[in-house]
LUMMAR-407796 format. One record per residue (C-alpha): residue number from 0; residue in one letter; x, y, z. Coordinates in nm, 4 decimals. Layout:
NUM | A | X | Y | Z
...
END
This chain:
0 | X | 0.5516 | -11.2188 | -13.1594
1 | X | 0.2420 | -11.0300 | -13.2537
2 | X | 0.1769 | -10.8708 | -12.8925
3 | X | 0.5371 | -10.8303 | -12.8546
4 | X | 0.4953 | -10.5895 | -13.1656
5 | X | 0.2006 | -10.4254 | -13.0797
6 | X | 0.3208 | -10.3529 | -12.7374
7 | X | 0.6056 | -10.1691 | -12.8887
8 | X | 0.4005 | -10.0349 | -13.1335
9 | X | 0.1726 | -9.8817 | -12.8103
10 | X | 0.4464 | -9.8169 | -12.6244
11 | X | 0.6530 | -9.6090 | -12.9289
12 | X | 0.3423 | -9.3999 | -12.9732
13 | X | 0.2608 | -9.3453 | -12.6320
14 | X | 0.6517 | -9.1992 | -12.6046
15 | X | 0.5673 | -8.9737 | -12.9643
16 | X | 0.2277 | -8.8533 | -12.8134
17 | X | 0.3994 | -8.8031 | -12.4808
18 | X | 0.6437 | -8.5955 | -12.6678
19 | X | 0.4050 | -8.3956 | -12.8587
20 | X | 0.1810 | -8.2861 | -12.5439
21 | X | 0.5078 | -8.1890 | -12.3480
22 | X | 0.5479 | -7.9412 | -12.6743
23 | X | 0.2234 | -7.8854 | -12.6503
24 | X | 0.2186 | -7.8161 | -12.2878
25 | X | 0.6253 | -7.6358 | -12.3020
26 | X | 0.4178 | -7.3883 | -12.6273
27 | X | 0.0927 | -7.2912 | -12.3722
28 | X | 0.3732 | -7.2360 | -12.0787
29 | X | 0.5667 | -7.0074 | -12.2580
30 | X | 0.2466 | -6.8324 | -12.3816
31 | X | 0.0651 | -6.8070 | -12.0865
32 | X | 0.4199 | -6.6497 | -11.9039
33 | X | 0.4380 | -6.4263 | -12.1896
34 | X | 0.0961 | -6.2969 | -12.1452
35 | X | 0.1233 | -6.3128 | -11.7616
36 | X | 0.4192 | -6.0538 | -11.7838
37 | X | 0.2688 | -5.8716 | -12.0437
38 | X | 0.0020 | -5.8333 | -11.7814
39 | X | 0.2069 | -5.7769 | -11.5141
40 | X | 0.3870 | -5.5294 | -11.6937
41 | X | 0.0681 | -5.3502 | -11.7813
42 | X | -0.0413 | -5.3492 | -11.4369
43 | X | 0.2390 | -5.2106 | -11.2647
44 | X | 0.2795 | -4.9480 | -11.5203
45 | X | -0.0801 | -4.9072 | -11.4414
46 | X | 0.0106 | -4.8932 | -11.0947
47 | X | 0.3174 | -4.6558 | -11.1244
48 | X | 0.0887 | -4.3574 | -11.2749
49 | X | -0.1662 | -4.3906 | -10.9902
50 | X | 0.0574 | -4.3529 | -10.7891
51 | X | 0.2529 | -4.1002 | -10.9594
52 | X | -0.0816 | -3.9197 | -10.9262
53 | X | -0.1513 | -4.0470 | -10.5881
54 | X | 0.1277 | -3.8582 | -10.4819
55 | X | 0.1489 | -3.5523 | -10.6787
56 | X | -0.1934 | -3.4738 | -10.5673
57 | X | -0.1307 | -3.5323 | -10.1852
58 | X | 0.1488 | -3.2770 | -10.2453
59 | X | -0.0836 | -3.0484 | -10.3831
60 | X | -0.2924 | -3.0515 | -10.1013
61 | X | 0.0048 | -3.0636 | -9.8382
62 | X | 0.1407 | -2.7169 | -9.9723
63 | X | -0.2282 | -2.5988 | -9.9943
64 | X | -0.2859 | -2.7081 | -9.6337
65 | X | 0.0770 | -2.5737 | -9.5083
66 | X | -0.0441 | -2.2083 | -9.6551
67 | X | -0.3632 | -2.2311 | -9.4896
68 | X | -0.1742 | -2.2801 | -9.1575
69 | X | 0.0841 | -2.0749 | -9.2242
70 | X | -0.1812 | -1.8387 | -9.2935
71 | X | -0.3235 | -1.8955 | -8.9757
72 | X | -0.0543 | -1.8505 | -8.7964
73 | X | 0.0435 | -1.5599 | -8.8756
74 | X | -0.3062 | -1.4281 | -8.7075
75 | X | -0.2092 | -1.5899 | -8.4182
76 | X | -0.0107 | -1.3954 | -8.1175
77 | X | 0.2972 | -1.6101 | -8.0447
78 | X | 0.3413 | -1.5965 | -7.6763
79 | X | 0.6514 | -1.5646 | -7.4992
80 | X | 0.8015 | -1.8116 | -7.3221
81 | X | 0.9595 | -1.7888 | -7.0263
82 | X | 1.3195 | -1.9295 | -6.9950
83 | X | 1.3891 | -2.2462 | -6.8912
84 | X | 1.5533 | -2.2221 | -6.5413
85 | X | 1.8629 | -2.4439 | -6.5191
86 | X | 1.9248 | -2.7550 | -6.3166
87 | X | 2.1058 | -2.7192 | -6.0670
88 | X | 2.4536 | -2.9134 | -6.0581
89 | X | 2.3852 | -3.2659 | -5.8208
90 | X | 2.6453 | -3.2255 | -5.5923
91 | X | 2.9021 | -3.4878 | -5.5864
92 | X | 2.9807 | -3.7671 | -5.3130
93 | X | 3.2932 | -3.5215 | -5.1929
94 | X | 3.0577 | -3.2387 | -5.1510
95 | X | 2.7337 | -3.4466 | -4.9377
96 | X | 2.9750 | -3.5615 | -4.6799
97 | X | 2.9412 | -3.4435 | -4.3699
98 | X | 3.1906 | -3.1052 | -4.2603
99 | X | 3.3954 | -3.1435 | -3.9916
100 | X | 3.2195 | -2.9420 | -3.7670
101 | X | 2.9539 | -3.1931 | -3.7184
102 | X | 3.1806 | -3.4935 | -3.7287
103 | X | 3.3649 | -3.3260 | -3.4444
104 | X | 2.9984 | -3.2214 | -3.2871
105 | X | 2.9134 | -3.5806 | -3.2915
106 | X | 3.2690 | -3.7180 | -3.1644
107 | X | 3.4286 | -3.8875 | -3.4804
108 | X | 3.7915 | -3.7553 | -3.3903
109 | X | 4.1031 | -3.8468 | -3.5067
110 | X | 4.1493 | -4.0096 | -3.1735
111 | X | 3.8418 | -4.2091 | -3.2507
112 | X | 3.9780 | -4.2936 | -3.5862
113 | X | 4.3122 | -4.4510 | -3.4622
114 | X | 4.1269 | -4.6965 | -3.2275
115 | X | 3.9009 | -4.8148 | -3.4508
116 | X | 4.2101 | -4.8943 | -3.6745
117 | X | 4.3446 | -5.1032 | -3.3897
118 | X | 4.0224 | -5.3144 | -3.3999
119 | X | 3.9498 | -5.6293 | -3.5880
120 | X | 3.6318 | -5.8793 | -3.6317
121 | X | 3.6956 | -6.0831 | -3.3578
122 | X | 3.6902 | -5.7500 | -3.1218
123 | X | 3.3437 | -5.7533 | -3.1846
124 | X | 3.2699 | -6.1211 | -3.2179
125 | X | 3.4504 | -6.2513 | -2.9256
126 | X | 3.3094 | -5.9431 | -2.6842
127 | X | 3.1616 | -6.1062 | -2.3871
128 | X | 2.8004 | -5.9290 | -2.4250
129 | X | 2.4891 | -6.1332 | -2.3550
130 | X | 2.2054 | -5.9940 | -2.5485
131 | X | 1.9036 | -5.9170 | -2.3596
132 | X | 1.5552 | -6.0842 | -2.5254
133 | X | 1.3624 | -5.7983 | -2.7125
134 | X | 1.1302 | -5.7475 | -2.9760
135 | X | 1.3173 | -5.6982 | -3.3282
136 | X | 1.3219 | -5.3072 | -3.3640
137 | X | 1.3328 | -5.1931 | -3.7507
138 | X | 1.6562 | -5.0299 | -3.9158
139 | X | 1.6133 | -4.6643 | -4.0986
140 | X | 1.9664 | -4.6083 | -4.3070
141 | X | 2.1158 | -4.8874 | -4.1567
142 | X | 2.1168 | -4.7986 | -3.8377
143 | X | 1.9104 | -4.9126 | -3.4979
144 | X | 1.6253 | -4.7147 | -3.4415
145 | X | 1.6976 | -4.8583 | -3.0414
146 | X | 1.9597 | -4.5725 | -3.0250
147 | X | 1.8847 | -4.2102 | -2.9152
148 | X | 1.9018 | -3.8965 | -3.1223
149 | X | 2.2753 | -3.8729 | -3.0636
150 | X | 2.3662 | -4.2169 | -3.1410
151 | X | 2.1793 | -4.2481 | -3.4300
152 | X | 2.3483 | -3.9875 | -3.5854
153 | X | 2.6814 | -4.0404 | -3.4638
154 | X | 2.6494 | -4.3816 | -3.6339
155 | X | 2.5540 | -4.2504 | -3.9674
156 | X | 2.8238 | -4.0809 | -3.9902
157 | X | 3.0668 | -4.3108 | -3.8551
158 | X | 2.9648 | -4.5811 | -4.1073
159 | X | 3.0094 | -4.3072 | -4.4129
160 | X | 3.3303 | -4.1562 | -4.2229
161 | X | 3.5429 | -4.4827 | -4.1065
162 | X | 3.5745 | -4.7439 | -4.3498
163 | X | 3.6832 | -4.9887 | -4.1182
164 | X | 3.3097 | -4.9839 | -3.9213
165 | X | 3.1688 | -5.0097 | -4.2045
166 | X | 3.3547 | -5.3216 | -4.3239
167 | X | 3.2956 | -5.4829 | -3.9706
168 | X | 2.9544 | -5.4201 | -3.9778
169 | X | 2.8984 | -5.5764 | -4.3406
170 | X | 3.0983 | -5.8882 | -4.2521
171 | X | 2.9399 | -5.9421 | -3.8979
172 | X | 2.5621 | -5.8431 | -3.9103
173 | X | 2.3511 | -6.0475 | -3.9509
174 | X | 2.5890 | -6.3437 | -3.9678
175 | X | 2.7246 | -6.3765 | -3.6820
176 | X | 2.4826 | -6.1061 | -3.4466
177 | X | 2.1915 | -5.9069 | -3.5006
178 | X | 2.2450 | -5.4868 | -3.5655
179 | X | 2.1282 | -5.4238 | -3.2154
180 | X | 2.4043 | -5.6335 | -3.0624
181 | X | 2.6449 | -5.4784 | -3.3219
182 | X | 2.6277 | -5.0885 | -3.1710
183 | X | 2.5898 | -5.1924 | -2.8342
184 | X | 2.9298 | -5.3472 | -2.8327
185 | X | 3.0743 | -5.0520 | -3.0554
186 | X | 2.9231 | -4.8054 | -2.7795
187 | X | 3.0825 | -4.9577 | -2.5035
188 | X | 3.4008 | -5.0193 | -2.6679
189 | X | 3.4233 | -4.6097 | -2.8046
190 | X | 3.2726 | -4.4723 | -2.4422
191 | X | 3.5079 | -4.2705 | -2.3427
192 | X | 3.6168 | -4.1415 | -2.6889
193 | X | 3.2472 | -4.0300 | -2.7272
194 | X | 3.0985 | -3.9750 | -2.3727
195 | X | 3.1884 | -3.6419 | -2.3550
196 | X | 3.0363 | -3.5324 | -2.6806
197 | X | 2.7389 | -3.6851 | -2.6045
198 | X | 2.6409 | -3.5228 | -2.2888
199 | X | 2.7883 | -3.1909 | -2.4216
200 | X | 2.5095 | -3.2391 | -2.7338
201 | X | 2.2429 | -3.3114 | -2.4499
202 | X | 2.3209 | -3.0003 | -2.2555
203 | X | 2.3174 | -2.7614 | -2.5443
204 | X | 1.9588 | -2.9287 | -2.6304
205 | X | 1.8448 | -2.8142 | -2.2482
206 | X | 1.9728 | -2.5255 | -2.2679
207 | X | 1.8549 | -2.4385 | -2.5930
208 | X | 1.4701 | -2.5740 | -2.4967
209 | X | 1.4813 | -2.4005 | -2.1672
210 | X | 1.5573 | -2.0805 | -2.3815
211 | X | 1.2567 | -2.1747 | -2.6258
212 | X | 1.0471 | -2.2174 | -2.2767
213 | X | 1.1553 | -1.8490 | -2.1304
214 | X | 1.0670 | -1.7240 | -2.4824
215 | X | 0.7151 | -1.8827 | -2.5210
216 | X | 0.6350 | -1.7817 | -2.1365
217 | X | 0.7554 | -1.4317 | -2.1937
218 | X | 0.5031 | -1.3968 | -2.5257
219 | X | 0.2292 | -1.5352 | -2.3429
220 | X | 0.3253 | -1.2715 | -2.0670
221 | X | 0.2871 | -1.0367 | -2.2879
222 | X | -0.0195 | -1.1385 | -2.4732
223 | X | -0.2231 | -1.2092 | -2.1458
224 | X | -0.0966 | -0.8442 | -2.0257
225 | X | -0.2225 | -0.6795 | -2.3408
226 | X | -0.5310 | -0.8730 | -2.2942
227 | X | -0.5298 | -0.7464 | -2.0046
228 | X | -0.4950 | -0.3421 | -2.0781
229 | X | -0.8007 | -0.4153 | -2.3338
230 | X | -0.9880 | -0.5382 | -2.0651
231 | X | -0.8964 | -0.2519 | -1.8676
232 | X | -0.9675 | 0.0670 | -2.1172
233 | X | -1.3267 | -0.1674 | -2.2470
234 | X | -1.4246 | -0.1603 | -1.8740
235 | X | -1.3497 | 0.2205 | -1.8248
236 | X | -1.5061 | 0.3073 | -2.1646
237 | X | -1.8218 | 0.1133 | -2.0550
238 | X | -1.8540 | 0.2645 | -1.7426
239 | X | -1.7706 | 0.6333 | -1.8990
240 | X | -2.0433 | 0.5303 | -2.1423
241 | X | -2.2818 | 0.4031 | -1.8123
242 | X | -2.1889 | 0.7339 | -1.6505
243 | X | -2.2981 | 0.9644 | -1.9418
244 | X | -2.6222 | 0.7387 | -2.0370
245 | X | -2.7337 | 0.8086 | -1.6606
246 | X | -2.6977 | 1.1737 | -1.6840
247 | X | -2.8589 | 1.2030 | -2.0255
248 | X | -3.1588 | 0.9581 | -1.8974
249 | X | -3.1809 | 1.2338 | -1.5855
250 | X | -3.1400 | 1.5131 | -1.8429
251 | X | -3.4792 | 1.3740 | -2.0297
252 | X | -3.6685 | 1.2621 | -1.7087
253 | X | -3.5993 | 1.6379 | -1.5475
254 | X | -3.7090 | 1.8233 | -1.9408
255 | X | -3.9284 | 1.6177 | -2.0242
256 | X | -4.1818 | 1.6558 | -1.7417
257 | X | -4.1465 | 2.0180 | -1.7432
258 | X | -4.2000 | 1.9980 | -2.1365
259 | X | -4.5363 | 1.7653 | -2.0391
260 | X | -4.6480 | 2.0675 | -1.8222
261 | X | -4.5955 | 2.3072 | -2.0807
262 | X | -4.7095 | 2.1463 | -2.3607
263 | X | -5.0325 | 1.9769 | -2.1839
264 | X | -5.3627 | 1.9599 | -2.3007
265 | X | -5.5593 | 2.2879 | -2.2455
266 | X | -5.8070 | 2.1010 | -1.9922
267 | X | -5.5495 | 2.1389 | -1.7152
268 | X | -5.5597 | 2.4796 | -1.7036
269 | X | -5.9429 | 2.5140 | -1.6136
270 | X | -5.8718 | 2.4785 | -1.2726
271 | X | -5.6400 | 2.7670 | -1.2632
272 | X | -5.8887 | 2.9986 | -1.4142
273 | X | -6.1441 | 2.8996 | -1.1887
274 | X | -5.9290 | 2.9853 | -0.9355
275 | X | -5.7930 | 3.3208 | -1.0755
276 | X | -6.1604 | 3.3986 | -1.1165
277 | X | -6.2769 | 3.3392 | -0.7599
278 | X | -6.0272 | 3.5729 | -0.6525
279 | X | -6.0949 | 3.8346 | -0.8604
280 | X | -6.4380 | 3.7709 | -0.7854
281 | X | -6.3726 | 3.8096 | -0.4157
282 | X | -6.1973 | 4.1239 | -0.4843
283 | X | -6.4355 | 4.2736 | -0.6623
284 | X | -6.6828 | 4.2121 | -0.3766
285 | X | -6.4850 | 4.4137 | -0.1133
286 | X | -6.4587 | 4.6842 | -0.3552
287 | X | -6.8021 | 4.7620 | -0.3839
288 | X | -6.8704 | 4.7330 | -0.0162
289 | X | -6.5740 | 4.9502 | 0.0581
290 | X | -6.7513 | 5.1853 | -0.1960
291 | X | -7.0914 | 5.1903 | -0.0275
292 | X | -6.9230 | 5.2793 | 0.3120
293 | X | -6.7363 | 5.5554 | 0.1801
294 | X | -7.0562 | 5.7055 | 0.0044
295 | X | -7.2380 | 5.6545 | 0.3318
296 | X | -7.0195 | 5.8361 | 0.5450
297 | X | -6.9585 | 6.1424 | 0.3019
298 | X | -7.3794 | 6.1884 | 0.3603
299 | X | -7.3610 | 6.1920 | 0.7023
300 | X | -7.1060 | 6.4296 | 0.7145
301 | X | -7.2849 | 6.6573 | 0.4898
302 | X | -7.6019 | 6.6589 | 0.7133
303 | X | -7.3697 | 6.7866 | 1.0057
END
């Protein structure tokens, strides 16, 4: 009985002291929260001011560095600019389809139209063509690059112009045969809708590069014939020039040897004077002589 009363003796006061430190502990809680938030409070006052100021000086030195550029810019020569040019309108599916001058040029009639109409898959699937073993020639807008000029472009426009080619061609190639197969039968099956068209284009492309060829001879006519008149008045000019240098070069050789006689050294002219001398040397010989006869014969006639 004794331990059963001390153990609820224990047991009572550990449940009072257990009581009194969850006061205890409930008391420092509520203190400790009511400083915290007094803290907190403190703080974000705190907080709020700085950046009250924060902010009111940043403004202060936003409008102080807007007047400085404003400032600046005022100095500053705005230049003009040019106007902005305007797009042009992108012109609508209606508008990039082909006129019907070409689609006539290139043989999509009406006439080609209504037999197409009368066509169906198996015109093309059951068409007794046996395709030829060749290499695999690349596609450029979905059509064969195997095809010449004409064709090509004729089936450009017949795949944007007649629905129903179009159609066959989707459903057929490449299921059921390969694109090359697929325009050789339409070719042969449209031949004489589209023959005549096509040799008509070819023609007009001879003709028209025959006239290109008469026009590029005919310029180099003329450019080799005024090569040629340059030629011409260069060679007559050089031999004018040939001509005159001759008679100048005679001119000099003729003056200037009588201008070396003239303007020789004196030396050359000692011969001369010798020679003038002798003869007046000789001359004056005879003289005297003819002067001693005459005085001899004047005394002899004075002694008669």
């Amino acid at each position: 009985m004794d331990l059963w009363e001390r153990a609820r003796s224990f047991a009572g006061e550990a449940a009072k002291r257990s009581q009194e430190l969850s006061l205890e502990a409930a008391k420092r809680s509520s203190v400790l929260v009511s400083e915290t938030a007094k803290k907190s409070k403190e703080i974000f006052s705190e907080t709020a001011t700085k950046s009250r100021e924060i902010a009111a000086e940043a403004t202060k030195q936003a409008d102080l560095l807007a007047g400085q550029i404003m400032h600046l810019a005022s100095d500053i020569p705005v230049p003009s600019i040019p106007p902005i040019p305007s797009i042009p309108p992108i012109p609508s599916a209606a508008e990039s389809e082909p006129d019907a001058a070409e689609l006539e040029r290139y043989g999509i009639t009406e006439d080609l139209r209504e037999f197409v109409k009368g066509m169906t898959i198996s015109t093309f699937r059951d068409f007794p063509l046996q395709e030829p073993e060749m290499s695999d020639v690349p596609t450029v807008s979905n059509v064969r690059q195997d095809l010449n000029e004409w064709q090509a472009r004729h089936a450009t426009l017949v795949l944007s112009a007649v629905k129903e080619i179009s159609k066959f061609r989707y459903e057929l190639c490449p299921r059921y045969m390969k694109e090359r197969k697929f325009w050789r039968i339409y070719f042969l099956l449209v031949n004489n809708y589209i023959a005549l068209y096509e040799t008509k284009y070819f023609e007009e492309l001879k003709v028209k590069a025959e006239e290109e060829k008469r026009i590029s001879q005919q310029e180099v006519s003329q450019t080799s014939q005024a090569t040629t008149s340059e030629q011409t008045e260069t060679k007559v000019q050089s031999k004018t020039s040939t001509s005159s240098n001759r008679e100048h070069d005679l001119d000099v050789f003729l003056l200037g040897d009588l201008g070396s006689d003239d303007e020789g050294p004196d030396g050359g002219d000692e011969g001369l004077d010798d020679d003038f001398d002798k003869i007046d040397g000789a001359s004056g010989l005879e003289s005297d002589e003819d002067e001693k006869k005459s005085a001899t014969g004047n005394s002899e006639t004075a002694k008669e």
